[in-house]
Structure formats: structure tokens, C-alpha cells
N, C-alpha and C positions, 0 to 999 in steps of 0.2 A: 504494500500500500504506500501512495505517495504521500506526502506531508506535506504543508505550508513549510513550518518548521520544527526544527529539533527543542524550540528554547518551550521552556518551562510554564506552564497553563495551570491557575490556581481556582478552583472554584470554592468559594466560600458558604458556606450552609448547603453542603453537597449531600444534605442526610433530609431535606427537604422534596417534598415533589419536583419544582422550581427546580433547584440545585441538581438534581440528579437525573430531571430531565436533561440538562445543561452537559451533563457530564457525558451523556446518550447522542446529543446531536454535534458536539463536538469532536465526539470520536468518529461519528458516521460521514462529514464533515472533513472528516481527514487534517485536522488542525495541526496535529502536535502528536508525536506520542506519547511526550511528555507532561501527564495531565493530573495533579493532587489536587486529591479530596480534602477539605477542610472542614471541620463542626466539632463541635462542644458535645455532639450527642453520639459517642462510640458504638453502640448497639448498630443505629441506623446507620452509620457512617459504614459501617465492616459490612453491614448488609446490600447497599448501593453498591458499594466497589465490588461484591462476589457476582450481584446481579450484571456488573457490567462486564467481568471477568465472565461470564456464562453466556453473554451476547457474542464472544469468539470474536473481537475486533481485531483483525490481523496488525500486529505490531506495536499496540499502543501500550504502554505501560500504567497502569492505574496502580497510585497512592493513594494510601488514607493516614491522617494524624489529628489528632483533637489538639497536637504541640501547636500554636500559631507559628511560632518561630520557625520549628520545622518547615512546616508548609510555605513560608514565604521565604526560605534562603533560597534564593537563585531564581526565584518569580520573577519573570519578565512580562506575565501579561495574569492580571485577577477579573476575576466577572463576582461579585458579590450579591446574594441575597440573603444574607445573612441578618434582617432584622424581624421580627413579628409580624407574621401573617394579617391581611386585612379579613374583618369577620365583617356577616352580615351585620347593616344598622352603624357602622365606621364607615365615617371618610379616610380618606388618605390621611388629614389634618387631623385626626385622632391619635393616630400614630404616632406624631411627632416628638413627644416627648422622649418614650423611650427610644425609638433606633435615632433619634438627634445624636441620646451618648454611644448608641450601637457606632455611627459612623464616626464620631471623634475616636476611638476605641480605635477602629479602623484605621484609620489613618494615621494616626500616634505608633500603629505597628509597621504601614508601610513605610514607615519615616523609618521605623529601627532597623528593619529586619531585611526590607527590598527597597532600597532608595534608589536602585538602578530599574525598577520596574518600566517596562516600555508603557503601558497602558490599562486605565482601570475605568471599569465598567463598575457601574453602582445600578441596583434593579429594586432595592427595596424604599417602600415608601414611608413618608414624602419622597419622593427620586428629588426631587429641585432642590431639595434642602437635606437630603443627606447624601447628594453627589458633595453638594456645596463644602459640607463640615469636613467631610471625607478631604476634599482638595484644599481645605485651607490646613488642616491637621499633618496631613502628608508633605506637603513643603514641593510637590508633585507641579507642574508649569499647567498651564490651564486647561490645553491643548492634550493634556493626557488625561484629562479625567471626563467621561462622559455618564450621560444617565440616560436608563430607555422612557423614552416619551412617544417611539415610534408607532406606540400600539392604538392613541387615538388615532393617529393617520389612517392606520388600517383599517379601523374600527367603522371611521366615514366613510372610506373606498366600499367595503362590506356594504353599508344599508346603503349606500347610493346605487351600487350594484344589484342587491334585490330589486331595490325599486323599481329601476330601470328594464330588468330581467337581462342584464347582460353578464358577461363573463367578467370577474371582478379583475383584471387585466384589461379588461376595455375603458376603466375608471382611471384616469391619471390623473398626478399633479393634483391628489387627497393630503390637504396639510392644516392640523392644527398646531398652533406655536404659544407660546409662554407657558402656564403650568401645566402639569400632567397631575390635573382633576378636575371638579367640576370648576374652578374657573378659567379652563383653558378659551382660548380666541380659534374659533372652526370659519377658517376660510375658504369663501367662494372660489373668489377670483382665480386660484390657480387650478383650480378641478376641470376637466374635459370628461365627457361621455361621447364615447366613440368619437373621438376628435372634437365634438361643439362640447365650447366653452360651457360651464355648468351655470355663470351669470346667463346666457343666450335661455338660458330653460327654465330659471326661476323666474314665477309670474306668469307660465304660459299652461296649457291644461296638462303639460307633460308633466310639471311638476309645479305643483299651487306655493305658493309664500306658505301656506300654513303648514302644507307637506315639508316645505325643508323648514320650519321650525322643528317640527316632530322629527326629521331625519339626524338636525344638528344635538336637540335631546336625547335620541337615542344614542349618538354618539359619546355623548358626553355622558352616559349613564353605563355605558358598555361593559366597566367592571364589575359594577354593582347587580345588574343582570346576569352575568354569569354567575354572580354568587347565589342568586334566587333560582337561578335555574340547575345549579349544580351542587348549592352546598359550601362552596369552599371557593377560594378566588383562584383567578386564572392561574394556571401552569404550565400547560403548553405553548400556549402566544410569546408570554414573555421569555419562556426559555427560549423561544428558538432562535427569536428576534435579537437580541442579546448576544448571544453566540454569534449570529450573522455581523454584528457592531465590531467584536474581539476578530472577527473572521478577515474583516478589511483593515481594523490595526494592524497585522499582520502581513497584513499583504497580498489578501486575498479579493474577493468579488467585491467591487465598490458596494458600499451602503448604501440605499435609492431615499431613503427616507428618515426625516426630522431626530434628532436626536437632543436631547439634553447638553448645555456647554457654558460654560461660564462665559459669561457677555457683561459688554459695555458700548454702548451706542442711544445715539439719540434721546437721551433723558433717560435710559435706563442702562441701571449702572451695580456692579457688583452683584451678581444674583447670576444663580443657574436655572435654567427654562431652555424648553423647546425652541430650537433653531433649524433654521436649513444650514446644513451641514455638510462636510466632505470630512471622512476617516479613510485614512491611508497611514503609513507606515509611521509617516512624520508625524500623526497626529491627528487631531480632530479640529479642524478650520470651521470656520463660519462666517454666515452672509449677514449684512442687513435684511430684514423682514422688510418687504414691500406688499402693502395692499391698500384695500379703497380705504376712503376715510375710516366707515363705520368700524372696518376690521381693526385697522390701527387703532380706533380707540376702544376695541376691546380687547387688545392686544396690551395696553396699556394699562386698563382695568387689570390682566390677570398678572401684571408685573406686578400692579400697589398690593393685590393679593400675596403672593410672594415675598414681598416686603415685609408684610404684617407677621408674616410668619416667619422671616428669619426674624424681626426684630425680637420675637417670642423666645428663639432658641438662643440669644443674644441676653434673654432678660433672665432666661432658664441656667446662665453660665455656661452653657457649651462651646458658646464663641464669645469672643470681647468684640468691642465696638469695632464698626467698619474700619474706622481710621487705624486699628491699631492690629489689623489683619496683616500686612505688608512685614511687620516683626515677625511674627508666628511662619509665617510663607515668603519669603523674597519675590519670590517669580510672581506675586500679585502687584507689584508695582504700578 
């Protein structure tokens, strides 16, 4: 079997659905064969690794260690979801508290233990704010630290595709940008259906204004319904997507869609949120957000969101004040 590369692939709560998914489509993926299991929780952890050892993955070597230092000497590339599960009746913003210190933890180890890490993927939520903690903690340059926020994207391409009755590959250029929950901004303007633009159809009987309010709803409710309709929150979406992020750090398939990244443009400033993005080898780049007015201001709305919420994890002690970020991390200058 071929590999990306030889260098060392860590996945963090690999004793999780999520995590062990991660660890399944990595291998199949052909990434590395180089890939340790990380978790606190031994039982499940020895049990993922046999399950993946018993899939016969030609070549690939699977570790497990509950040691963190273990697992991170010689990590060049981590995908973490290592904080507490979203339950029915939680937001994302419920969460915050506890994986805020999950991801200073985090980071405070990639600082010790892998300060040469090429790139780190953050999946647990809030993503926007504990990608955020995570990079300010780790001393890591901005460009290496991303969060998945890819899956509203998908999420719109999906119901725009029902609707439509077409092959959800016929939906392009599906992008919502700033947070990754319900105050994220679901823009029109870049969407096409079968080539016409998706503004060309809203307002017409193809698709009523009220329909794509209910469309950008369900969009934005997308995790929450899988939890009503399954029980437990998504594991397969965000494992694969995620993997697919770490896949083009590496050096593999371009990433087609929006990822989490620390930004500063345009009145908004210091904060991780969904971007249009490029991840390559060098890192994870990002554009300015361009759309119509309305989106830009609600693009802006889900930044002061954001806001509100690092300031929380700011008032919680996890982070010191903006201004005093730059000591703790050089590369935020």
C-alpha cells in the first residue's frame, strides 16, 4: 500500500466513535502508517486498535497509549476530539466550559511534547473556540491550527440537493462562514444548482423565500437532528471530513470546502471561525469573505457571537486578555 507519508498521525480520543472512526478512514485513506491512538480511557482504547488491527490494513502500524507524552513524541500531524460529547437539548455553547480547559490542556502538551508538529486539526466543540485556546496555548503559527466547520457546508449542499432532486454534486459553491453553530452566516451568493446561481432561484416557484428560510434552518439545525434522529451526535460526517483536512496538510487531495482558521480582516479580529480556505502542506491560508450586504452582516453578527464567547473563556481564566495573547504565543503578533 502507498502512503502520503511515513511521518507520525496522532489521533486524540481515538477510544470515541468520532476518534476511531478517524482512525478507520485514515488508514483506508492510505495516510501514514504511522498512526497512534491517544485516550485516557484504556479499555476502549486496546479495543479500537484490535478492531483496526482485525480490518487487515496492509502496512499500517496502529498504536495505543493513555501516556500523552508518548503519543505526541515525534507527532507531526494530530486531529483531536478529545472533549465531551454534544447531548440532546446542548448547544455547542454549552460545552464551553469544560473542553475550553480540555483544549488549553491540549495545547500546553503540544507546546511540550511536539513543538515540531506540522498541523493540528481541532473537531470538538465549540470548534471556534477551542481550535482558538488550543493555538494560543500551543505557541503553534496560525496557519497550522485549523477547526472543522466544513460540515454546515455540506449540510446546505444536502437539503439544497433534496430539494432540488438532484445529485448533491450538482450543488456547488455550498458555504457557510463564521461560527460553527447556530449563529453561523449561510450564504447564497456562492451556491449554483446545476450551474444557475442559487440567488437566480430564490423568489421564483423553484424555490419560494420561505423554502430557503426552512432550507437555511435546517441547515443550521443539522446537528441537532441527527441527535433526535439517532440518539447521539454525529460520527461519521465529522470523522471523515476531518481526516480529509489532515489529508491535504499532508499533501494530499486539496480540501474543497470552508474550514475553521484564525483571522483578522475587516473589523474582525483575533477569533477562529469558518473561512474559505486552502490547506496544503505549508498550511492552512485564507481569503476574505465576500458577499451581499445582508450576508456580510450576518457574517458579522456570528463574529460579535464569537466574541461573546471567547470573552466568557477569557472571564473563565482559560485565556488572559486579547492584548496579552502575543506573550503566551509569539506567532500571534
Amino acid at each position: 500500500m502507498e502512503f502520503l507519508t511515513d511521518e507520525k498521525l496522532v489521533i486524540v480520543g481515538a477510544a470515541g466513535m468520532i476518534g476511531s472512526n478517524m482512525a478507520q478512514t485514515a488508514a483506508m485513506l492510505g495516510l501514514t502508517p504511522n498512526i497512534c491512538l491517544y485516550d485516557v480511557y484504556e479499555p476502549g482504547l486496546a479495543g479500537v486498535t484490535e478492531e483496526m488491527r482485525h480490518c487487515g490494513f496492509e502496512g499500517v502500524n496502529f498504536t495505543y497509549t493513555t501516556d500523552v507524552k508518548e503519543a505526541f513524541k515525534d507527532a507531526k500531524y494530530i486531529i483531536s476530539s478529545g472533549g465531551a460529547p454534544r447531548k440532546e437539548g446542548m448547544t455547542r455553547e454549552d460545552l464551553l466550559k469544560g473542553n475550553a480547559g480540555v483544549a488549553e490542556q491540549l495545547g500546553k502538551d503540544i507546546k511540550a511534547y511536539c513543538p515540531n508538529v506540522k498541523h493540528v486539526v481541532i473537531i470538538f466543540n465549540p470548534a471556534d473556540i477551542t481550535g482558538l485556546v488550543t493555538l494560543i496555548w500551543s505557541g503553534l503559527k496560525p496557519s497550522q491550527v485549523s477547526t472543522l466547520a466544513a460540515l454546515d457546508s455540506i449540510r446546505l449542499q444536502s437539503e439544497l440537493a433534496k430539494h432540488f432532486g438532484v445529485a448533491q454534486s450538482e450543488v456547488t459553491g455550498c458555504r457557510t462562514y463564521g461560527g460553527h453553530g447556530e449563529s453561523m452566516a449561510v450564504f447564497a451568493s456562492t451556491a449554483k444548482v446545476q450551474g444557475t446561481p442559487l440567488l437566480d432561484l430564490i423568489g421564483t416557484p423553484k424555490l419560494s423565500a420561505e423554502k430557503w428560510a426552512e432550507i437555511k434552518q435546517k441547515t443550521v439545525q443539522g446537528g441537532s437532528n441527527i441527535i433526535k434522529l439517532r440518539g447521539r451526535s454525529s460520527f461519521q460526517s465529522p470523522s471523515y471530513v476531518s481526516v480529509k483536512m489532515i489529508e491535504a496538510a499532508m499533501g494530499g487531495e486539496e480540501f474543497a470546502w470552508p474550514a475553521g482558521r484564525y483571522v483578522s480582516f475587516a473589523g474582525i479580529d483575533h477569533i477562529m471561525m469558518a473561512m474559505e480556505v486552502s490547506i496544503t502542506e505549508k498550511g492552512c491560508a485564507y481569503e476574505e469573505v465576500i458577499g451581499t450586504p445582508e450576508e456580510m452582516e450576518a457574517l458579522q453578527k456570528s463574529y460579535e457571537h464569537l466574541v461573546k464567547m471567547r470573552e466568557e473563556v477569557i472571564a473563565l481564566g482559560v485565556l488572559p486578555p486579547v492584548e496579552k495573547w502575543h506573550e503566551i504565543n509569539p506567532n500571534l503578533k
